[in-house]
C-alpha positions in Angstrom: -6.6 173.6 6.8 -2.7 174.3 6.0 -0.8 174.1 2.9 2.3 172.0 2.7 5.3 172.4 0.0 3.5 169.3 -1.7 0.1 170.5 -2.4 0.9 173.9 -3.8 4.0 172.3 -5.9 0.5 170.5 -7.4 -1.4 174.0 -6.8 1.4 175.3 -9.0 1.2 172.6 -11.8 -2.5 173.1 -12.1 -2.2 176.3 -12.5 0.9 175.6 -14.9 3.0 177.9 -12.9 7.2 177.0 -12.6 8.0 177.3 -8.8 11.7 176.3 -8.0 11.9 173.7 -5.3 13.5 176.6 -2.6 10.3 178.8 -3.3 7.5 175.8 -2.5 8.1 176.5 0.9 7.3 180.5 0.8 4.1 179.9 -1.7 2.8 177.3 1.1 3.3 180.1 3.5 1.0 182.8 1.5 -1.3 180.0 0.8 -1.6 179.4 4.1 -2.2 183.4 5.0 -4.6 183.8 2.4 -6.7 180.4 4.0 -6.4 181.8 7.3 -7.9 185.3 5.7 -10.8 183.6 4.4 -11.3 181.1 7.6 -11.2 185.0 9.3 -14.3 186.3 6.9 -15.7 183.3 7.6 -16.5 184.1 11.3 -18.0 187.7 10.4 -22.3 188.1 11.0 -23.0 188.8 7.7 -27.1 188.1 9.0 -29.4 190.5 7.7 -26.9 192.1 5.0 -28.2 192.7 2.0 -26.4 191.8 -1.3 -24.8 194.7 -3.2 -24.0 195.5 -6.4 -21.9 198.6 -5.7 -20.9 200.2 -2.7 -23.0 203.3 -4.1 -26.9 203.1 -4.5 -28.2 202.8 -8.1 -30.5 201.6 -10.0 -29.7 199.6 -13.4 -31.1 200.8 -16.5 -33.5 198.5 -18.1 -35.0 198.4 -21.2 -37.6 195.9 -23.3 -36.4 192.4 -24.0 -37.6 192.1 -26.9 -36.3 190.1 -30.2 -35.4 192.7 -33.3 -34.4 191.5 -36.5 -31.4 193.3 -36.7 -31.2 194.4 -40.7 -28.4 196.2 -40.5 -25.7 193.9 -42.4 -24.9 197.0 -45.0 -24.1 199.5 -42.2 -22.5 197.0 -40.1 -19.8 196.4 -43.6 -19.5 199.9 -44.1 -16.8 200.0 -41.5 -15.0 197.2 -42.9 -12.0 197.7 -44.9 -12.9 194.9 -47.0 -16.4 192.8 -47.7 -17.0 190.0 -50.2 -20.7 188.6 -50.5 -22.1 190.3 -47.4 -19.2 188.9 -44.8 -16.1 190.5 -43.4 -13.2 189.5 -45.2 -9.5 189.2 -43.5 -6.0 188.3 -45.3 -5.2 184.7 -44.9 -3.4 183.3 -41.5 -3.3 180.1 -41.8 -1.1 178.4 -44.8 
């Protein structure tokens, strides 16, 4: 696949980036590169590779799923600077 100037100056409007005309030409260029990058991965035996979820061994910490009620609204409004009626209440932003 290659990149011309016309498809990244649409790359570059979906991604609502300004490109000056003299600089489509370049960003089809690294378009291209990064493509050919990935076409590159793409050829690699990845068969028998197991996922990862960190290049270290480890175990995630689990712990029960279970549903609690919570019932903590009066320390959770301690920390705010101001509470009305058991909410958080902020200045007015919009007029």
């Amino acid at each position: 696949m290659s990149i011309d100037a016309e498809t990244a100056r649409k790359v570059a409007k979906l991604a609502r980036i300004r490109v000056e005309e003299d600089e489509l030409s370049a960003l089809a260029g690294e378009f291209n590169t990064i493509l050919g990058f990935i076409e590159q991965l793409q050829t690699v035996d990845v068969e028998g590779v197991e996922p990862m979820t960190s290049v270290t061994p480890q175990r995630l910490k689990r712990r029960a799923d279970t549903v609690t009620d919570g019932d903590r609204q009066a320390a959770v409004l301690a920390n705010a600077p101001d509470a009305r009626e058991g909410f958080f209440a902020v200045p007015k932003v919009v007029e």
